[in-house]
N, C-alpha and C positions, 0 to 999 in steps of 0.2 A: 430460533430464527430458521426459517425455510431455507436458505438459500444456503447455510451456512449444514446446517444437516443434510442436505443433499448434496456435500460434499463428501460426505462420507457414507452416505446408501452404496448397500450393495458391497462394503468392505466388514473384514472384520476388525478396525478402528472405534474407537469410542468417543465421541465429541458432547462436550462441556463447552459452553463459551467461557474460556478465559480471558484474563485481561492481561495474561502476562507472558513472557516466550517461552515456548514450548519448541523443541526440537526434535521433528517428526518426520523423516525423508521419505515414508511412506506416504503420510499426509502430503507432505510438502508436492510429490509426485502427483499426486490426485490431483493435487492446485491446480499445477502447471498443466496438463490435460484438460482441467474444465475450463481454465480460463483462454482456453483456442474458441471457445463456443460463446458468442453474449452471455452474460449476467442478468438474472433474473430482476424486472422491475427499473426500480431507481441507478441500482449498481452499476449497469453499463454506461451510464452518464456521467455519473462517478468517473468510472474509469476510464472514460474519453476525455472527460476533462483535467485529469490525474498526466496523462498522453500525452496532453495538448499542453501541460502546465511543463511538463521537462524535456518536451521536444525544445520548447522557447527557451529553457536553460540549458540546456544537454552542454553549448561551449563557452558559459559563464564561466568564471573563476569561481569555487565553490568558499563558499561561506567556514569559518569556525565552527571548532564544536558548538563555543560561547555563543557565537553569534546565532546558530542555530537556535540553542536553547531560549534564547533572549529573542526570538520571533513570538514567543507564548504571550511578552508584554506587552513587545511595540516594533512594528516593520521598519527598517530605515525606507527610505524617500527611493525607487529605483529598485524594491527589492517583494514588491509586491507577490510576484509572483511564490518567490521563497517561501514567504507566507500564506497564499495560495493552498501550497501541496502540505504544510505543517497542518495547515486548518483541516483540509480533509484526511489525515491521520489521525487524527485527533476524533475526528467526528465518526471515521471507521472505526477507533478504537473503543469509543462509546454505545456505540450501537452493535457491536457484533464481539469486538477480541483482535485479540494477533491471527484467527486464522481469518478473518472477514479481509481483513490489511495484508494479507499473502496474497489472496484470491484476486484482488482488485489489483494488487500489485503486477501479477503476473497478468493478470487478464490487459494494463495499460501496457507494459512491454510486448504483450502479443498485438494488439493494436497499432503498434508504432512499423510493424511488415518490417521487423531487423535493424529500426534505427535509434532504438534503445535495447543496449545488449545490457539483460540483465537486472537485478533490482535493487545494485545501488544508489541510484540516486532514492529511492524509497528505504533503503536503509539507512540513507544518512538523513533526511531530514525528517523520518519518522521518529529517530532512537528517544530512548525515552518513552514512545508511548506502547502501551504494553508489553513493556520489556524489549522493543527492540532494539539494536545496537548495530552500533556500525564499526 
């Protein structure tokens, strides 16, 4: 994947798409840097609407681990959104890995200009898909 290899041109890093977590503060660094700039193609869509999905929840009461994982089957009534940002973890972790679901992660917290500090709301209702955890 382009976009995902061009996360790491230009370093001495080696990228595999995995599907699982990897613990790389060098990479992780790289992330945080590209993702100040758009996303190539699709991605930046993605990750405005990734943005746009937990600006609307940023001061919800957050959901269970259970209840998280139980968005895989079926959304409760009100909780759409929940389901929303699981669906697009899911479909980042199919199409790319844990480091596509960084990039896009970081890249919707740069988006939000300071009003999502950070990426856990994307670690908590990621966990589980390619390894990550919250």
């Amino acid at each position: 994947m382009k976009l995902i290899k061009n996360l790491f041109r230009g370093t001495n890093l080696d990228f595999e798409p995995n599907h699982y977590f990897e613990s790389n503060p060098e990479k992780e660094r790289k992330a945080v840097h590209m993702a100040q700039s758009p996303l190539e193609g699709r991605y930046e869509q993605i990750a405005r609407k990734a943005c746009e999905i937990v600006l609307a929840i940023y001061n919800s009461p957050l959901p269970s681990h259970q209840e998280i994982v139980n968005l895989d089957n079926s959304v409760p009534e009100g909780k759409e959104k929940f389901g929303e940002l699981r669906k697009i973890g899911k479909q980042l972790g199919a199409e790319g890995g844990h480091w596509l679901m960084v990039l896009v992660a970081y890249r919707a917290v740069a988006l939000s200009q300071g009003s999502v500090r950070g990426v856990r709301y994307f670690e908590l209702f990621w966990q589980h898909i390619c390894g990550w955890q919250y």
